[in-house]
N, C-alpha and C positions, 0 to 999 in steps of 0.2 A: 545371631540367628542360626538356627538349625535348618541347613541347607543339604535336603537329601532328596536322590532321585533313587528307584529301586533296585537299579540294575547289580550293586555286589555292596561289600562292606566298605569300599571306599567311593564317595562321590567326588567330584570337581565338576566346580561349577564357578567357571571364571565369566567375569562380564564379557572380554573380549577375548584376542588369540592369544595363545601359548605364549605369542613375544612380547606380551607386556607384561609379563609375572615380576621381571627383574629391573621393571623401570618402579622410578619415582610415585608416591603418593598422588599426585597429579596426571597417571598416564604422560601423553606429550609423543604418541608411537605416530605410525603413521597407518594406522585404523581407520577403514571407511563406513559408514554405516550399512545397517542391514538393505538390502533393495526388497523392492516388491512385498511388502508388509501391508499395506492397506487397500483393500479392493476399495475402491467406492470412486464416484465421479461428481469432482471439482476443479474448478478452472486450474491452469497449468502454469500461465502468461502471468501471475502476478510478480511484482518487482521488488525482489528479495534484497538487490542489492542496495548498498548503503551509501548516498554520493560521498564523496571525500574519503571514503574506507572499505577500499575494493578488500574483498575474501580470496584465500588462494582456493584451488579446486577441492579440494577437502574440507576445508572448512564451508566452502557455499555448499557440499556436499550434506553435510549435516546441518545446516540452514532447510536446502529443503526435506530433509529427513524430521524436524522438528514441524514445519509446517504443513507438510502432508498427518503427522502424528496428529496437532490440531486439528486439523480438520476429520480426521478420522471420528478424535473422541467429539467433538462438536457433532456429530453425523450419527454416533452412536445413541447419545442426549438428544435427539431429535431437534436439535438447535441448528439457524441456518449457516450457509456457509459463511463463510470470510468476508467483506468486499472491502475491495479494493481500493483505498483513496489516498494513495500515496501520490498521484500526479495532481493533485491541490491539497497544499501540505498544510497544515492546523499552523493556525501562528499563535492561538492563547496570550495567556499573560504572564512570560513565565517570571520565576520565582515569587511568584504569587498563587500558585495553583498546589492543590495538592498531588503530588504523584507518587504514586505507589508501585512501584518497579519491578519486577519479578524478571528474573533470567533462569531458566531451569526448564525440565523436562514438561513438556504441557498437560500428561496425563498424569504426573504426579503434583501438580500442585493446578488442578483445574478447579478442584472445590475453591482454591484462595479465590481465582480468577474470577467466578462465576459471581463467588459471593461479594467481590468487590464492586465488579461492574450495577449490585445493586443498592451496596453502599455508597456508593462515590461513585454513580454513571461518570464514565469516559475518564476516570483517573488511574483503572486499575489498569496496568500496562505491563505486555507479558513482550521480550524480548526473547529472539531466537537466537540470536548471536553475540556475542561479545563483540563485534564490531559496529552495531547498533548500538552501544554506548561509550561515553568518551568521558575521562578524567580531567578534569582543569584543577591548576593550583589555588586554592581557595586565600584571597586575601587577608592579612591579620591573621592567620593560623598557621605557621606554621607547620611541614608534614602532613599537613590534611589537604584534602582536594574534595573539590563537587565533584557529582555526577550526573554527567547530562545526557539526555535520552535524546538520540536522532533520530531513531523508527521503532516500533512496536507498533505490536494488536493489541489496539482498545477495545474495554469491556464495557456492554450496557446493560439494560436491565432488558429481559425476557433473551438473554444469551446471544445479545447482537454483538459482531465482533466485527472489527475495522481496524483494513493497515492501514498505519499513518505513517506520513513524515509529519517531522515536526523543524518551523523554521520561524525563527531561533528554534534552538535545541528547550526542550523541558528540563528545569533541574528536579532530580530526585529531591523529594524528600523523606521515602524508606526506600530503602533495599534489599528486598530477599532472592539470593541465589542457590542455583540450586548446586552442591558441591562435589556434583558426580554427573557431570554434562556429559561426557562420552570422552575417549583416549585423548581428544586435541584438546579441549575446550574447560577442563577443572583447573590448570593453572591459571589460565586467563581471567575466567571466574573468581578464583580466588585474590588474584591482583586487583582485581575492579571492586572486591569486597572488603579492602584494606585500606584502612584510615580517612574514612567518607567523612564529611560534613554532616551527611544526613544520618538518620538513626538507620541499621541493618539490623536483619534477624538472622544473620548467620555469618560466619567468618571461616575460614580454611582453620586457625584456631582453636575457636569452639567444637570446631567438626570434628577435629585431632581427638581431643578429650571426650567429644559423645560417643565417637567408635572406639574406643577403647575398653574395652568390655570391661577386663581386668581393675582401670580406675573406677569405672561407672559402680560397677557390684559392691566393689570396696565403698562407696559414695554412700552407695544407695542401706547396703548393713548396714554402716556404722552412724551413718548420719539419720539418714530416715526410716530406719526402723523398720524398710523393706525387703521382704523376704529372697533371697536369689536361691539360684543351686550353688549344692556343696560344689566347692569350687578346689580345684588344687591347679597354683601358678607356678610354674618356673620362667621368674624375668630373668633378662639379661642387661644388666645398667638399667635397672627402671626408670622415670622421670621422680622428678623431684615430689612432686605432687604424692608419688605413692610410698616413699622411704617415709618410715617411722609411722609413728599410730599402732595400735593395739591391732591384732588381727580378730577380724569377725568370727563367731561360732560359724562351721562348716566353712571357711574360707581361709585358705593356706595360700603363704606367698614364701616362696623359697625361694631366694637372689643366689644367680649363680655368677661366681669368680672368672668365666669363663665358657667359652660353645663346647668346648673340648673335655674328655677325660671325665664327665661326669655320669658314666655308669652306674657306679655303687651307688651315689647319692639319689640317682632317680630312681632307682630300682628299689631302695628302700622307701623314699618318702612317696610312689605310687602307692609301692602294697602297704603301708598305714594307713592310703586314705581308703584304698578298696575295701579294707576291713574297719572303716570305722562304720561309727552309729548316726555320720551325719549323712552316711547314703541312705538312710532307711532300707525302704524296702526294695531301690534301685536296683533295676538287673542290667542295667546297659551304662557306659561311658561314653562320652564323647571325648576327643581328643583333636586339638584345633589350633590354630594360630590367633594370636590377639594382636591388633595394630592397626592404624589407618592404613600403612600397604595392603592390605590383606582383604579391608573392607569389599564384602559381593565377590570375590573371587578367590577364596582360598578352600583347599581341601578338607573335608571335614571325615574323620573317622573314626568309625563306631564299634564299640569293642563288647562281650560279654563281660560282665564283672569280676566272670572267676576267670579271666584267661589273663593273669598279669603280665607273661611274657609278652602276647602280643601290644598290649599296652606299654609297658615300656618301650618296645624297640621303637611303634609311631614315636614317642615322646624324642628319643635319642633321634628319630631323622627329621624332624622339625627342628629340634636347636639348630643343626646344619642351617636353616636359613634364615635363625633369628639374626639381627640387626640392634643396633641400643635401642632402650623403652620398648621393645617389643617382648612378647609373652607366649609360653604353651600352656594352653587351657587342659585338664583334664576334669570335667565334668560330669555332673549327674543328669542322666535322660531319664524322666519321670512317666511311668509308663500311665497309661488312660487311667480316669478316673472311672472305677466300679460304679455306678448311677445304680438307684434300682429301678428294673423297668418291668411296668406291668404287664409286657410279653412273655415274662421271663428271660432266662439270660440267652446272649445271642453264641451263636456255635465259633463265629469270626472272634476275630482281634479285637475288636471292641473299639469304637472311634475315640480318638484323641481330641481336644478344645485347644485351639489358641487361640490367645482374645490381645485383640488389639485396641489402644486407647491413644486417644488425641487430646492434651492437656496445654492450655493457654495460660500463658503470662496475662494477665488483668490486671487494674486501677490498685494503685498500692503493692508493685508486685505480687500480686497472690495469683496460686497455681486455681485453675476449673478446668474441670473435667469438660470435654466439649464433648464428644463422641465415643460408643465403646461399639465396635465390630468384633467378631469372631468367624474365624475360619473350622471347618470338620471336615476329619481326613480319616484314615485307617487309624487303628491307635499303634500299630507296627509300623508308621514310618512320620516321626516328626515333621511339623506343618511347617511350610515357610510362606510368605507372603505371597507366592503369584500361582500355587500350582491348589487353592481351595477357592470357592466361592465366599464374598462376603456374605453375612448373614446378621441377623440382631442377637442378643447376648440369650434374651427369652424363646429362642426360634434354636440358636444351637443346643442349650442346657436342656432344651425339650426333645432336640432328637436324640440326645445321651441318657431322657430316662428323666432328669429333673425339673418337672411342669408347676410344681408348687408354688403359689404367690410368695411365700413369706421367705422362701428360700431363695428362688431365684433373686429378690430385693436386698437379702443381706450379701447374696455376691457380690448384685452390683455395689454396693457401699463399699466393700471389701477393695472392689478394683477400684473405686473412686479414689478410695483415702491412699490406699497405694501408688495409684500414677500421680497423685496430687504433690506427695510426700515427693515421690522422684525428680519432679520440677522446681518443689522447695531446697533440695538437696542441691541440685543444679542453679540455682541462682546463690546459695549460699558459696559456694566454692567460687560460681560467678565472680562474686563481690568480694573476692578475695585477692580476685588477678587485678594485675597491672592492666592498664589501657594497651600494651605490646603484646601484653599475652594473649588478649581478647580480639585482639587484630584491630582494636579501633577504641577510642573512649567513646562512641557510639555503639559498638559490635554489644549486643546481648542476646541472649536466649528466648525467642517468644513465645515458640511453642516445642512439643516434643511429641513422639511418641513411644509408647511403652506397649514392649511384648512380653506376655503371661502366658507362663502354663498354669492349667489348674489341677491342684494337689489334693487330694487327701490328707488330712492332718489330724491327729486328736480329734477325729470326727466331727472334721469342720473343712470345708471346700477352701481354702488357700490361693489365692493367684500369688505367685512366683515368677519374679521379675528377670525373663532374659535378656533382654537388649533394649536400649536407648535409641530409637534410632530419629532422622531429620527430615523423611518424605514418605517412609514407605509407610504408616498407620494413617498417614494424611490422603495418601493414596487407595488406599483401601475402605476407608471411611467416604471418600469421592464413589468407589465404585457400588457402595451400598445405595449411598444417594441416586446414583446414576439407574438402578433397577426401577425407579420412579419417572423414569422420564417419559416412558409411554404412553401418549396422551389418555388412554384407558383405564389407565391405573393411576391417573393422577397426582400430584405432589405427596412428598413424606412428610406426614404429622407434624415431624421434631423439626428445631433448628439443625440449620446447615452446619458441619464440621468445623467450618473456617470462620463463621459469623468472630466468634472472640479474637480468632487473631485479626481480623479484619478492626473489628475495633482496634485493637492497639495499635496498629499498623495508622490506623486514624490520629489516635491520641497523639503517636511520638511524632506523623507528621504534622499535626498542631501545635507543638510544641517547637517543632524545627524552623516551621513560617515565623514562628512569632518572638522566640531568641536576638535580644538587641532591640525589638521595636521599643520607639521612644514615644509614650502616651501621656498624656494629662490630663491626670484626675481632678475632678472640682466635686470638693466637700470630701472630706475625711471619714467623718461617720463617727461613731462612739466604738465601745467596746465589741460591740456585736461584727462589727469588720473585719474585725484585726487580721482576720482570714486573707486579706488582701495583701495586704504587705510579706507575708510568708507566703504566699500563692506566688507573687509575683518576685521574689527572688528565687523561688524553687524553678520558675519559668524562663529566669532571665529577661526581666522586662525591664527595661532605664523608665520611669515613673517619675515625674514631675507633678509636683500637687500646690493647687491652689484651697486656701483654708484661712476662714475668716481668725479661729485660735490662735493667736501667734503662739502659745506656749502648748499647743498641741503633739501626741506622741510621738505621733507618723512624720512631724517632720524632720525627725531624726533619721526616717527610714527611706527616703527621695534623695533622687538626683540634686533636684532644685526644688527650692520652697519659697511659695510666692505668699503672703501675707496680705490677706486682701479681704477686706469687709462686705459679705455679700448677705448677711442677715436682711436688707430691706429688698425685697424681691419685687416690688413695685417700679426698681430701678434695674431689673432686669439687662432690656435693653442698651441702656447706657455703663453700666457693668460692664457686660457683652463688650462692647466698644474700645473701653480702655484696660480692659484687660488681653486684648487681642495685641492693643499695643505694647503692653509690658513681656509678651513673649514673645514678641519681633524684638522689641529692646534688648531681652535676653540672648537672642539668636537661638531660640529652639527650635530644633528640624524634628517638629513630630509628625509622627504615621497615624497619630488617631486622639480623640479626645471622648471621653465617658465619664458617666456619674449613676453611682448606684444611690445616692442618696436625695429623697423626694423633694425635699426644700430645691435643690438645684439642677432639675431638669432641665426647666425651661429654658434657664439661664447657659446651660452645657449646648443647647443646642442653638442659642444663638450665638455663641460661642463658635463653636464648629463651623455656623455659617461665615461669621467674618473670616475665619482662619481658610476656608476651602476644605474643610476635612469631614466625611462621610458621616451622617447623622440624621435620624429624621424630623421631617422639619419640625423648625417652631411651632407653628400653628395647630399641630398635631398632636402636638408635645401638652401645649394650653387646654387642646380638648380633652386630653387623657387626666391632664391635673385637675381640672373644675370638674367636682366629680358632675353637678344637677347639668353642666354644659354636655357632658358626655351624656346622659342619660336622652338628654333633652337632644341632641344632635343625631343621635341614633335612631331617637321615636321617627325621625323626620326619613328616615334613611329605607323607602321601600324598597329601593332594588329596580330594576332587575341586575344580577342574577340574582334569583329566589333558594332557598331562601332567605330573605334580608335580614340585616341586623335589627332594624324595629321589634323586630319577634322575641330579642333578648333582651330590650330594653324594658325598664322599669319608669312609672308614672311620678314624676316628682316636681318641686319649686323650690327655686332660689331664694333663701331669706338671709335680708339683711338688716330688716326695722319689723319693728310688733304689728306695723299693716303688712306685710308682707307673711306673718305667720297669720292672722286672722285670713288673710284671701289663701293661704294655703290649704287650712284645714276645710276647707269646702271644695276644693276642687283638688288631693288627694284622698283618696279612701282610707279612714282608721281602723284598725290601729297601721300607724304608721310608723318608721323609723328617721329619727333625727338626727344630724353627724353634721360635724366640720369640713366645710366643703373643699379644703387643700388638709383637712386629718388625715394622720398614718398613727399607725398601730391600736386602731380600736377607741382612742382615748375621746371621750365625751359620744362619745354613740348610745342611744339608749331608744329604746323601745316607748312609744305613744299612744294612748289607747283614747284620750277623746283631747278637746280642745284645752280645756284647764292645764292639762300636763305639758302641751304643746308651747302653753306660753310660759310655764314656771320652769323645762329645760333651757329655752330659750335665754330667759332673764336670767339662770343660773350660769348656763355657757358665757355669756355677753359679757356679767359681770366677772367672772374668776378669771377666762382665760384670753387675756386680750392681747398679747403680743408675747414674742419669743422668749423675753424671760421668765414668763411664769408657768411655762412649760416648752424646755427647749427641743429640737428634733422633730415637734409632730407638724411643723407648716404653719405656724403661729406669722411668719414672718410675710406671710403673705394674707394676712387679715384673720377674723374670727368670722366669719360670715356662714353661715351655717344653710341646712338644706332641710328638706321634708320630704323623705319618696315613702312610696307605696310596703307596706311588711310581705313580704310574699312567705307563704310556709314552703319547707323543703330542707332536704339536707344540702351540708354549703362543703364547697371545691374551693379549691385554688390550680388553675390551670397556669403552667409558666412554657411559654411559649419562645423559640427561634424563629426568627427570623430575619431573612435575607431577601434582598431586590423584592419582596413583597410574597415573598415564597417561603412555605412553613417547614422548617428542615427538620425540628424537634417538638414535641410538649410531654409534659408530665404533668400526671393529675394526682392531686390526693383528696385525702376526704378529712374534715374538721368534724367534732363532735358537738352536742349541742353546749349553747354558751348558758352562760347563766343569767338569765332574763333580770330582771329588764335592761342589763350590759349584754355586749357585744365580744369581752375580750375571748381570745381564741382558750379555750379548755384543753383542748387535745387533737391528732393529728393521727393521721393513718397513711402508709405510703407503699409499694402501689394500693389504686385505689379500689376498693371494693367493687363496685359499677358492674355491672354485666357490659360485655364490649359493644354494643348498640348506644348503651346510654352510656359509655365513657367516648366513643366518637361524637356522641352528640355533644360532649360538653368541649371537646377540642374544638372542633367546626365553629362553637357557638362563642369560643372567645377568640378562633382567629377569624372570625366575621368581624364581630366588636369593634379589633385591633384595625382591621383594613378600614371598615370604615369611619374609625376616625385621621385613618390617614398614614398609623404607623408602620411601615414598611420594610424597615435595619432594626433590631436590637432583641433584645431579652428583654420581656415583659412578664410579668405577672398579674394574671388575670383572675377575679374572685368572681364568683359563681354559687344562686343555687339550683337544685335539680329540681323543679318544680313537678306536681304531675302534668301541665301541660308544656313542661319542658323547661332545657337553661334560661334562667334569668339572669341580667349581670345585677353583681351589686357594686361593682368598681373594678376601673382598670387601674394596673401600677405601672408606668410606662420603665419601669426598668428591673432587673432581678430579683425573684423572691426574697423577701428578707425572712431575717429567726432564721430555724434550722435548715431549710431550703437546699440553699447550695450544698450544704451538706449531706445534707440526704439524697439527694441525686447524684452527688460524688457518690457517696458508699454503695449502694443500691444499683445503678446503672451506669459507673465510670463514667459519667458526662461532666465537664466544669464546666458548669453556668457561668463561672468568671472567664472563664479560656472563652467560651462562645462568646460574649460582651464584649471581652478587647479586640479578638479577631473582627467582629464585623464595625466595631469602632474604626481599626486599621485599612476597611473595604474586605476583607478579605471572604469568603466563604468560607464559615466555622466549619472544621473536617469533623463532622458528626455522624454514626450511624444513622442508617434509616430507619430503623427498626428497633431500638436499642432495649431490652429486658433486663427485667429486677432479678439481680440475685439472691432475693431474700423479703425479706416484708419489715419495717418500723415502725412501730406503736408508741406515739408519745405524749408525755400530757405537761402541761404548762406549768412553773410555780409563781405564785405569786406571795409579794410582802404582805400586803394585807390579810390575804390567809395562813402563808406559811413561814411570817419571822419566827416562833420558835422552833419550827425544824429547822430552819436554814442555818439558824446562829447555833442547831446541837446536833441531833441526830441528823441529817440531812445538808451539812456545812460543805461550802463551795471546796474544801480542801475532803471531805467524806466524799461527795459528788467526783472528783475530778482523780481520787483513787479508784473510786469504781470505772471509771471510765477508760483511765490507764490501764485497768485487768480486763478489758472488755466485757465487763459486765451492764455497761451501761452505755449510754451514748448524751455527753453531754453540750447542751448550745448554750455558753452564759451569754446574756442578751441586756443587764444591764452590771453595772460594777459595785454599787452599794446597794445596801440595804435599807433602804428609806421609803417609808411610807406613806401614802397620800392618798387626796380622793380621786384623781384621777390618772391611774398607772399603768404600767404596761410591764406584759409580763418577766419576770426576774432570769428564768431560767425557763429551757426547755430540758428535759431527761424522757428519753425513750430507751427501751429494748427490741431486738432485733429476735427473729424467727423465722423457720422456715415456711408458716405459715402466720399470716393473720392472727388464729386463735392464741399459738403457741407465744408469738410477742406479746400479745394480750395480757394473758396469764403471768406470763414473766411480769412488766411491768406491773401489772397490778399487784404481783405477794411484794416488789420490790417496795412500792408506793407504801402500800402496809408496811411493810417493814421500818420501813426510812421518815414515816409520821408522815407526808406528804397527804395520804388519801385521810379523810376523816369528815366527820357528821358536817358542815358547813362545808366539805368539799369533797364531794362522793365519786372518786373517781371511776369506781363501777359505772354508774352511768352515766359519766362523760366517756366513757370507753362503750359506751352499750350498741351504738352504730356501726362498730366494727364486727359483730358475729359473724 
């Protein structure tokens, strides 16, 4: 960072006094904090201290230097104070909770805090001392330990904040510290950040290599393609990390034999770089120390370009204090960017831009850009983080002169791909260290921020990347948010800076509860699962499966594999029974039992009940599977509270004999629709338009599809008994819902295109969904009404829907996870696993989900089927064509059954979509691809099965 104050050509600017310069990377002096920093009045009396872990006076000294800091910025935010309730301590349920732990400065990581307390009310936990947390030796792991919380302020939503003790202690399950606590408190931090159990987002480590300029620039040219300044280094012993490699254009590393005697050598290799072409048009240098000692408090000095002497001698009295791996920077200071301003030019210096960027780890490690701030200052004196106002990127490029929509946009893209790249480059080197190097086989990178100057180049605005840094872009991105807090001025538009890390901080602690849990699956599923079994070793889950197949795939892929005939579902109950005892006979100590597969709901949750393991009930379960009971149980269902579910139900009758279709088609309205009343995936559903058709599907279902083997997987095993409701017009959803203790944590809505009359099978998909947000809340409310009242309370459902104009109709509930592309596409799109939600609340647990969670992109996909598409599939469109495109991301592929075999009643082969950043854009794609690939054609017009999505 370019750290200058006006007063001469040499600034210093140390964090603390003169006597910590020649201490350790961790301070450790005896440094007391500032006094008298925050006017404002909040109670005094609150109880700092920690029982079992008295503070000595300096440390309780910055204890309450942190909590006055809180309450300051709390007070700033117009949010209330603190209280107090540490004298009735929370007792929780720990190692079952999610805890999300924060140790660091409170005004620099208050965005996490804020935005956690309203992802995970009363999880996000901000620690003022390191004595409020304690290390234990973690069993079976050796070298690794828990971390368990005895006090922190808890965050809620609308910025409620509460001390707590905690008794038992909470175990983490993330930890992010902050690794510049103040002179006592960075070694402690960094001890307590070393080889957790839980997952961390920073380590003393990591921290090493992000403040290290000299590696970072090196990283950031060579790897990602990121612009830095001309750079000239002289290391002394570099680290390993920077020996060898090509050196970058503009970027010189000269290793020196020694601190001493090197004169001639610097005195040459300055003035070649003064005079190269990689200063451009540079008139000033900067001359600096590179290394975690140095990090916030070292000298920074600035020189004219043509003044070589004095640049060497800085350089020759800086070696004096290098140390191994440590570096002299001699760089280029980029004077303001010329703007043209419709003032004409101003007589001053002309303001300089530094733009700051907050970039997150997300699902599938991939870098997003979360937040871009910039700071404006004189352009004759380099910006550094605390001495400009934040401001938005179109707010500063507009006081310098550049108000243009199309430019200001290609900036931002400019800074996106660049900080994006920066975090790709950082996780690659990541994943290069050792589990000692990173301080933990948990320790990773979650998020980052990157400071940019902006350049002039070949007549094009340039951001150019000067420092990496771990709080202060995050901090600065908090204090933009924070000019919002005035109730006058209302909330900011955009998401919160820290929403992305806050998610991950969710994901890895989902992943950390749930590591080792031992679950049983019942019913394996076909090809379209397989997700499960590689989901669940990438999770760590011990998996024990029950499966009627004995020569089934998956039971290569289990702990334990129980062989057991549950094809006859009418034996449910008794099933239930003795299969409880054959995992008592086994001796399984399991945390949970689930089934995403429709034939064995019922059965899984009578299951759960003999075993005592969390499941909603049977009787619940029966209502969600019959579909005409469901429809018919809900008509009955006024309410209150209003609105009731009756309102989404649809008119229908149970048929099981040809008097049962004659008394239906009088007292349902035609045309109607006819289906299997335990049917999954569309099979035998068809459209009814008077009574003749009603009895000739009837007589056609009865006879073809009578038990499970002549169509296996759709619920055949629980009778052919078919239905008659109501055809309502409308476009059709699927809503796939979370839930916990009867409380709706998550849903996702998409939109289906029309089917192809007089079938039912799905065409095509759209993800998020088109809806205007009135009528997309209307259609969540209206399948977690449905859900409640038929009883379901714990799990992942899948709820189908259409949007009628007087509103959601259901057309069935799935009492457990979307099937086809589903999980998939909510993985990619909104890092959520629908299968992580499933096991968690299978385990009791509360699935660690955001509240809020957004699409990063949009999915447009359309169906294949055998019957129309065996000769694409077997040439131009073959599952080995498909699953190359897929592998280069040009495609996104769901294979959903494994042969090619065709019939009159199927379901569909393949799902293939394309991805965009808008609707249209996936649209488009997938349709020239579709063309392309023989998929779309005169019997199957995927124009207008895509035609809903405009």
């Amino acid at each position: 960072m370019l750290s200058l104050d006006p007063s001469g050509p040499e600034w210093d600017c140390p964090l603390g006094s003169k006597d910590l310069e020649d201490e350790g990377p961790w301070g450790g002096g005896s440094g007391l904090p500032p006094t008298g920093c925050f006017p404002g009045s909040w109670r005094q009396d609150v109880v700092l201290d920690c029982k079992g872990s008295p503070e000595g006076t300096e440390a309780r000294a910055w204890t309450v230097y942190y909590y006055s800091l809180l309450q300051s910025c709390l007070q700033q935010a117009g949010l209330p104070e603190t209280q107090d309730r540490s004298q009735a301590p929370r007792t929780g349920c720990p190692g079952a909770e999610v805890t999300l732990c924060v140790l660091g400065s409170p005004s620099t990581f208050l965005p996490v805090l804020l935005e956690g307390g309203v992802q995970s009310p009363g999880n996000m936990l901000l620690c003022l001392s390191p004595a409020w947390l304690m290390k234990v030796p973690a069993p079976g792991q050796p070298g690794e330990a828990a971390l368990l919380v005895l006090k922190a302020v808890s965050f809620h939503p609308g910025g409620l904040t509460f001390l707590d003790d905690f008794v038992p202690p909470r175990r983490a399950t993330y930890f992010l510290a902050g690794l510049g606590l103040g002179p006592s408190r960075g070694r402690e931090a960094a001890e307590l950040a070393r080889d957790l159990t839980c997952p961390t987002g920073a380590s003393a480590e990591l921290a090493r290599l992000l403040e290290d300029r000299l590696l970072t620039r090196q990283l950031l040219a060579q790897q990602g393609g990121v612009a830095v300044p001309a750079t000239l280094a002289f290391t002394y012993k570099p680290p390993g990390l920077l020996r060898g490699g090509d050196s970058s254009p503009g970027l010189r590393l000269v290793e020196l034999s020694g601190k001493e005697g090197q004169e001639t050598l610097v005195k040459e290799e300055v003035e070649a770089f003064l005079r190269s072409e990689a200063l451009g048009d540079v008139l000033q240098v900067a001359v600096k120390l590179s290394g975690w000692r140095w990090r916030g408090r070292q000298a920074l000095h600035l020189h004219p370009r043509a003044e070589l002497g004095a640049a060497v001698n800085t350089v020759l009295a800086l070696l004096e204090k290098l140390e191994e791996e440590e570096s002299v920077l001699v760089e280029a200071v980029y004077p303001p960017v010329q703007l043209p301003c419709s003032d004409g030019p101003s007589p001053g210096p002309g303001l300089a831009v530094r733009i700051c960027a907050v970039v997150c780890r997300t699902q599938g490690d991939r870098p997003l850009l979360s937040k871009v701030v910039c700071g404006v200052g004189r352009g004759d004196r380099p910006l550094r983080h605390h001495n400009s106002l934040p401001r938005t990127l179109e707010v500063a490029l507009a006081q310098c002169g550049l108000g243009e929509e199309a430019q200001v946009a290609a900036v931002r893209q400019r800074v996106k791909a660049a900080a994006e790249a920066a975090l790709t480059a950082m996780l690659a080197l990541e994943a290069a260290l050792s589990a000692e190097q990173r301080g933990g086989r948990r320790a990773h990178t979650d998020f980052l921020g990157v400071d940019f100057a902006l350049t002039a180049a070949g007549g094009m605005l340039t951001p150019v990347a000067l420092e990496l840094n771990g709080g202060l872009c995050l901090e600065a991105c908090g204090a933009l948010e924070g000019l919002w807090a005035a109730p006058r001025l209302g909330p900011a538009a955009d998401e919160a800076a820290a929403a992305p890390l806050v998610e991950t901080m969710l994901r890895r602690s989902a992943r950390c509860l749930m590591e080792g849990k031992q679950l049983l699956v019942v019913g394996a599923g076909g090809v379209s699962k397989k997700f499960v079994w590689e989901a669940a070793r990438d999770y760590g889950l011990q998996l024990h499966l029950v499966e009627s197949d004995p020569n089934h795939f998956a039971s290569q892929l289990v702990q334990t594999f129980i062989h057991f005939d549950m094809t006859e579902h009418r034996r449910d109950e008794e099933n239930a029974r003795l299969l409880a005892e054959l995992v008592r006979a086994r001796g399984l100590k399991l945390d949970g039992c689930f089934s995403y597969w429709d034939d064995c709901l019922v059965l899984t949750a009578l299951l759960c009940q003999e075993l005592g393991l969390p499941c909603s009930p049977p009787a619940a379960m029966r209502l969600a599977k019959k579909k005409s009971l469901t429809q018919l149980h809900l008509l009955r269902h006024h309410g209150p509270p209003w609105p009731a579910p009756s309102l989404h139900a649809v008119p229908c009758c149970p048929l099981e004999s040809k008097a049962d279709v004659e008394r239906a088609v009088h007292q349902v309205p035609l045309p109607g629709v006819m289906k299997l009343e335990f049917g999954a995936g569309a099979v035998g559903v068809r459209l009814v338009e008077d009574a003749p058709q009603c009895h000739e599907h009837f007589s056609r279902i009865t006879r073809d599809l009578q038990g499970e083997a002549d169509h296996p997987g759709i619920g055949l095993g629980w009778g052919n008994a078919m239905l008659l409701m109501e055809f309502v017009e409308g476009t059709e959803h699927d809503v796939d819902l979370v839930l916990f203790g009867g409380r709706l944590l998550a849903a996702f809505v998409s939109d289906n295109g029309p089917t192809r009359l007089p079938g039912f099978t799905e065409t095509a998909a759209c993800m998020p969904t088109g809806l205007a947000s009135e009528q997309e809340a209307q259609m969540v409310q209206a399948a977690f009404r449905c859900c409640l009242g038929c009883g379901l309370l714990d799990g992942v459902f899948n709820v189908e829907l259409k949007l009628t104009g007087a509103g959601p109709r259901l057309i069935e509930i799935n009492p457990r996870m979307g099937g086809f592309y589903l999980r998939d596409w909510i993985l990619e799109l909104y890092g959520v696993d629908l299968l992580l939600a499933a096991v968690m609340v299978a385990c009791g647990l509360r699935p660690a989900l955001p509240t809020r969670p957004r699409a990063r992109g949009h999915l447009v996909g359309v169906m294949c089927l055998v019957s129309q598409h065996l000769q694409a599939l077997s040439s131009t469109a073959s599952r080995e064509t498909l699953q190359a495109l897929h592998d280069r991301g040009l495609l996104r592929l769901n294979l959903l059954e494994e042969a090619l075999v065709p019939g009159e009643y199927e379901e569909p082969y393949c799902s293939v979509a394309c991805a965009g950043s808008s609707p249209t854009e996936a649209r488009l794609r997938l349709l020239g691809l579709c063309q392309g690939l023989g998929i779309d054609g005169p019997s199957y017009p995927v124009a207008h099965f895509l035609s809903h999505f405009k």
